[in-house]
C-alpha positions, 0 to 999 in steps of 0.5 A: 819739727821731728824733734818737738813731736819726740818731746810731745810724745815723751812727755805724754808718756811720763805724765800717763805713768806718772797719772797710773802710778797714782791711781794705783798707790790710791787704790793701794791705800784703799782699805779694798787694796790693789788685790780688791781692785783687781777682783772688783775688774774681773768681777765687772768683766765677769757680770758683762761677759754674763749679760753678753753671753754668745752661743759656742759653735761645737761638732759632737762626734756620732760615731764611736772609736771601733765598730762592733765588728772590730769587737765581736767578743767583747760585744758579746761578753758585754752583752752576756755579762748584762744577761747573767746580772739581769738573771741572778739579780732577782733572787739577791735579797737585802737583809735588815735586822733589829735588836741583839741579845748578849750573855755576858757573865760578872761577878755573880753569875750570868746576866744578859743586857738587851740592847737594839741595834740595827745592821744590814747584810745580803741573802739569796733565795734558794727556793720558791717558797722562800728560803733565803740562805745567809750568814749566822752572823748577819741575824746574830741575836736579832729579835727582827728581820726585814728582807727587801727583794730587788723589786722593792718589796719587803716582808718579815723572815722568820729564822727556820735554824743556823750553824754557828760553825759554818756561818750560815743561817735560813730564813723563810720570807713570810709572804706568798710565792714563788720567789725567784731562785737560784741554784747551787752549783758543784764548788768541788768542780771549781778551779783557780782562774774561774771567772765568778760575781759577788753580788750583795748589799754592800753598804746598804746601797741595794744589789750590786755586782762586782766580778772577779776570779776565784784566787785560791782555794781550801783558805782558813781564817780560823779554826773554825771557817776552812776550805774557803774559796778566796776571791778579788771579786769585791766583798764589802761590809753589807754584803755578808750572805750574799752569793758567789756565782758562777758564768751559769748563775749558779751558787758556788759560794757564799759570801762570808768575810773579808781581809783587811789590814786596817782594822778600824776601818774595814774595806775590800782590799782585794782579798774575799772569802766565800763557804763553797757552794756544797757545804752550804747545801749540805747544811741547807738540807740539814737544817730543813730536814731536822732543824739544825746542821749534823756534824760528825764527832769522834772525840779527841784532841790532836797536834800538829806534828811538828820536830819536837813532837816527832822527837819526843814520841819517835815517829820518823818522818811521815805523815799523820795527827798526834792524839793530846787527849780521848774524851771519856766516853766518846766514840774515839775512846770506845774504838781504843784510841789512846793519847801519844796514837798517831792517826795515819789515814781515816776511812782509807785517806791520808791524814795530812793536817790536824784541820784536814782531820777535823773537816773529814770528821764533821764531814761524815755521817752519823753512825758511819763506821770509819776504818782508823789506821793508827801508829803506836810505838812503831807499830800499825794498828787498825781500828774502827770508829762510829761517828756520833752526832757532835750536837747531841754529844755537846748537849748531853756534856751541856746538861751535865756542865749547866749546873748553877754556880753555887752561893760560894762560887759566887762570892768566888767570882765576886773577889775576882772581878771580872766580867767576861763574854765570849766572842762573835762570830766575826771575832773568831773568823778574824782569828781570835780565841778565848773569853772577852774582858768587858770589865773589872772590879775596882778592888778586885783581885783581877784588877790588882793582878793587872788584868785590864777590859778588853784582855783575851783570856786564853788559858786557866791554868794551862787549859785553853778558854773556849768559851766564858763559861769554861773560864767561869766554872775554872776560876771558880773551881781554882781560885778558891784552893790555889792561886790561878795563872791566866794566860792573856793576849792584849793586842799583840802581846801575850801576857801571864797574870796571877791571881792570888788564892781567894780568901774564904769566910 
């Protein structure tokens, strides 16, 4: 009997694999195949869980992990840190610009292309009446400002000046006061290791806070922006003019430029720059008081004393800046300053750098009579500068510089075949120098020599490009009686080109 029900039950088993098997070879030649079936079930399953769906039973947790009496401190910085937001916040601005205006010179001459473009930066309002101090490069060539206050308002700003060497403008909100302020603090009090905020319209996004420490000071990004404040609060594009505060919710600084490694994407990468706090007031009350910032200007050029200059004018070792050149008819010239003279202290400081000399110089006041201590041919003579007003010097030098081309210097240009503009604001603190290819002539003599859009041109002849129109009045002034030697950076290859003397009619 035991026996029969085995079989039974054996063959019960055969025959339900045997009736699976078929199922699923069925359902395997099914166009569907066994991986739709199988999709089709959880899909059935899934429906019914649905239509029969059950209440969960769940405990949340109403108590957090540490009592504040665990965390007084940092019960108190979270609550402070909240108050110094609420406290600043207000006085941030959003900045929205239109428009752009570009000088470009071609062949013939200067002309000016006028494009719109929108960009968006940040500003702080400094008074309540309605300064708002910002960066130069966020309202560059701009024929339109918005400003948006933290409430949502927004009014037109009118720009009141600018200093294009340190970066920063001030603009008037033209809307009833008073507005929300903040203050500037003392940046020559500020250490390494202080805890600071950068607070900014990063993105567009509105004010944002991000917190940090001042990583280091007296940092340079170009021969222009120096003694910047290095910070890893972060600093995004958007939040350009935005300020630097301290615990106190004072302005220490102003948010100017970022690095970055990539340069096609920019993005903080941890490392942000920002104009001490002193120099932005200092330029701030220059600018209202007689519209545009005052600069000292003494009149030469300087080298860096390296191993070879050392040799070649046998000064020993020691401190001190190499004059290149004295402008004719500067205030270095008229003190009885002459090339070779190595500056050893101004107005009773020591000169260690060639960008510490410059900042001294700027930094003093105009008509100021500064004490020169000068090493020449192994002698020390003392001498005594007075400081003009750098502005007025290059106006003048301007007035004298700014005639037209002529008809020949035209035609000059026009065989040549290029097309140069000088560089932004953002160009030079990102460490470029000279004079920007925006084009080339087809069958020009720059176009045969090799020079292609986009080159920087550094030098003519051996002289260094500051700005296009130097380059334009040199070739004019060479081309025509000898051949010219450009010197080039692409990319990061520096490069000589040659063109060939200008045929004359």
């Amino acid at each position: 009997m035991k026996a029969g029900v085995g079989r039974l039950l054996v063959l019960l088993f055969v025959f339900g694999t045997a009736f699976g098997g078929v199922v699923l070879w069925r359902k395997w030649r099914d166009d569907r195949g066994l991986v739709g079936f199988v999709r089709e079930r959880e899909q059935a399953l899934i429906e019914r869980q649905r239509t029969e769906f059950r209440p969960e039973r769940y405990t949340l947790e109403d108590l957090p992990a540490l009592d504040l009496e665990e965390v007084p401190v940092l019960a108190r910085l979270n609550q402070e840190y909240t108050k110094l937001v609420g406290g600043v916040v207000p006085s941030v601005v959003s900045i929205d610009t239109v428009g752009e205006l570009r000088e470009r010179f071609n062949y013939y001459g200067r002309i000016y292309e006028r494009h719109l473009e929108r960009s968006i930066g940040s500003g702080v309002i400094v008074t309540p009446e309605g300064h708002v101090v910002t960066n130069e490069h966020v309202i560059d060539g701009t024929i339109g400002v918005k400003v948006t206050l933290h409430d949502g308002q927004s009014y037109s700003a009118r720009l009141i000046g600018k200093d294009t060497a340190l970066d920063i403008a001030v603009l008037r909100i033209e809307g009833e006061g008073p507005f929300p302020t903040l203050n500037f603090g003392d940046s020559d009090e500020v250490n390494p290791g202080e805890m600071v905020f950068a607070v900014g319209n990063p993105f567009g996004f509105g004010e944002s806070v991000t917190q940090g420490i001042v990583s280091a000071k007296e940092r340079s990004i170009s021969d222009q922006q120096r003694d910047l404040f290095q910070t890893d609060a972060a600093i995004n594009p958007g939040s350009s003019g935005g300020p630097l505060v301290n615990f106190r919710g004072e302005i220490i600084g102003i948010n100017v430029a970022i690095y970055s490694p990539d340069t096609q994407n920019r993005g903080f990468a941890g490392v942000g720059f920002s104009i001490p706090s002193n120099d932005v007031e200092e330029t701030f009350k220059q600018i209202l008081q007689r519209g545009r910032p005052v600069r000292g200007f003494l009149g030469l050029n300087g080298r860096q004393l390296n191993q070879l200059a050392r040799y070649e004018l046998g000064y020993p070792r020691g401190n001190g800046v190499a004059i290149e050149a004295v402008v004719p008819g500067s205030p270095a010239e008229a003190a009885g300053l002459r090339v070779n003279d190595i500056i050893l202290k101004y107005g009773g400081e020591r000169v260690e750098s060639l960008t510490q000399l410059i900042t001294i110089i700027q930094r003093t006041r105009v008509g100021e009579e500064i004490e020169l201590e000068i090493w020449r041919r192994r002698e020390i003579v003392n001498l005594v500068a007075q400081i003009m007003d750098f502005d007025e010097w290059q106006q003048k030098l301007e007035e004298r510089e700014k005639a037209e081309p002529l008809a020949d210097d035209r035609e000059i240009m026009r065989q040549v075949g290029l097309a140069v503009r000088d560089l932004s604001v953002l160009e030079r603190m990102r460490g470029k120098q000279g004079a920007m290819v925006v084009s080339v002539l087809e069958g020009s003599l720059a176009e045969e020599a090799g020079v292609q859009t986009e080159d920087l041109v550094l030098e003519v002849n051996g002289r260094r490009v500051v700005e296009a129109r130097d380059m334009f009045a040199r070739i004019a002034a060479s081309a025509a009686v000898q051949d010219t030697v450009l010197s080039i950076r692409r990319g990061s290859i520096l490069l000589e080109k040659v063109l060939p003397k200008v045929a004359r009619n």
